[in-house]
C-alpha positions, 0 to 999 in steps of 0.5 A: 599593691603588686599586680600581674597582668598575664598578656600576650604582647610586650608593650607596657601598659598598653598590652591588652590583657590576655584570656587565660594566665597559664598560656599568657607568654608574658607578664606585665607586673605593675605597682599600683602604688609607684607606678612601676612597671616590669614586663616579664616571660611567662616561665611555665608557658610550656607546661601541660594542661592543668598543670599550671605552676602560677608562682614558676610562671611569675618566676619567683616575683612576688605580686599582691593580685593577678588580674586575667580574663580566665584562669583554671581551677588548680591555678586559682586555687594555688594563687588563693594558697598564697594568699593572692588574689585573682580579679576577672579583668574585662577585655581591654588593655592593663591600663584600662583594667588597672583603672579598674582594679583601682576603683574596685570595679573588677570581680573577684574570681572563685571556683566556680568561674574557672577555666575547664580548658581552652578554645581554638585562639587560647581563649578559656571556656568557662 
C-alpha cells in the first residue's frame, strides 16, 4: 500500500508528521509493502482556504492512504472520491505512525472529524 504522510520537515522516515495536510510543505510517501520511501513538495501548498486541491498537492502520485493529523472537509471528501483512504495519525514521527497503520491501530477520518480552519502554528481546529 502507498502512503502519504503530509510533514513539515525533509528527513524520511523520521519526519514528524504534520497537523493539517493542506499546508504540509512536503509529502513523505511510503510503500508499505517494499519499503520505499520518497519525499515530495507539496504542489498545492499556496492554495486558498478551503480550496485544497489533495491530488495537485500529491503532484500526480498516486497513493492507496494519507495518514495526518487533520484535514478539511472538501480535502477529505475529494480523497474519499478517489477512493483513498484518510487515518487520523497520532503525534509523532512517519515511522511511528506507519507502525500504526500497519497494525491497524490508526482511526479511519469521516466528516465529522474535519478541519473548520487553522490555529496560530498551522495546527487544525476540529
Amino acid at each position: 500500500m502507498k502512503i502519504a504522510f503530509p510533514s513539515q520537515e525533509n528527513i524520511g522516515l523520521d519526519s514528524p508528521v504534520y497537523a493539517h495536510f493542506g499546508s504540509a510543505p512536503y509529502f513523505v510517501i511510503v510503500d508499505s509493502n517494499g519499503g520505499d520511501v520518497n519525499i515530495i513538495e507539496n504542489k498545492d501548498l499556496h492554495h486558498l482556504h478551503g480550496n485544497c486541491q489533495p491530488l495537485r498537492a500529491l503532484g500526480g502520485i498516486s497513493v492507496d492512504a494519507v495518514v495526518v493529523g487533520g484535514i478539511g472537509r472538501g480535502a477529505l471528501t475529494k480523497l474519499y472520491q478517489e477512493g483513498i483512504a484518510a487515518y487520523r495519525a497520532v503525534e509523532g514521527s512517519v515511522s511511528e505512525n506507519l507502525a500504526l497503520i500497519k497494525s491497524e491501530k490508526l482511526p479511519r477520518f469521516n466528516i465529522d472529524q474535519t478541519c473548520q480552519g487553522h490555529g496560530q502554528n498551522g495546527e487544525c481546529i476540529h
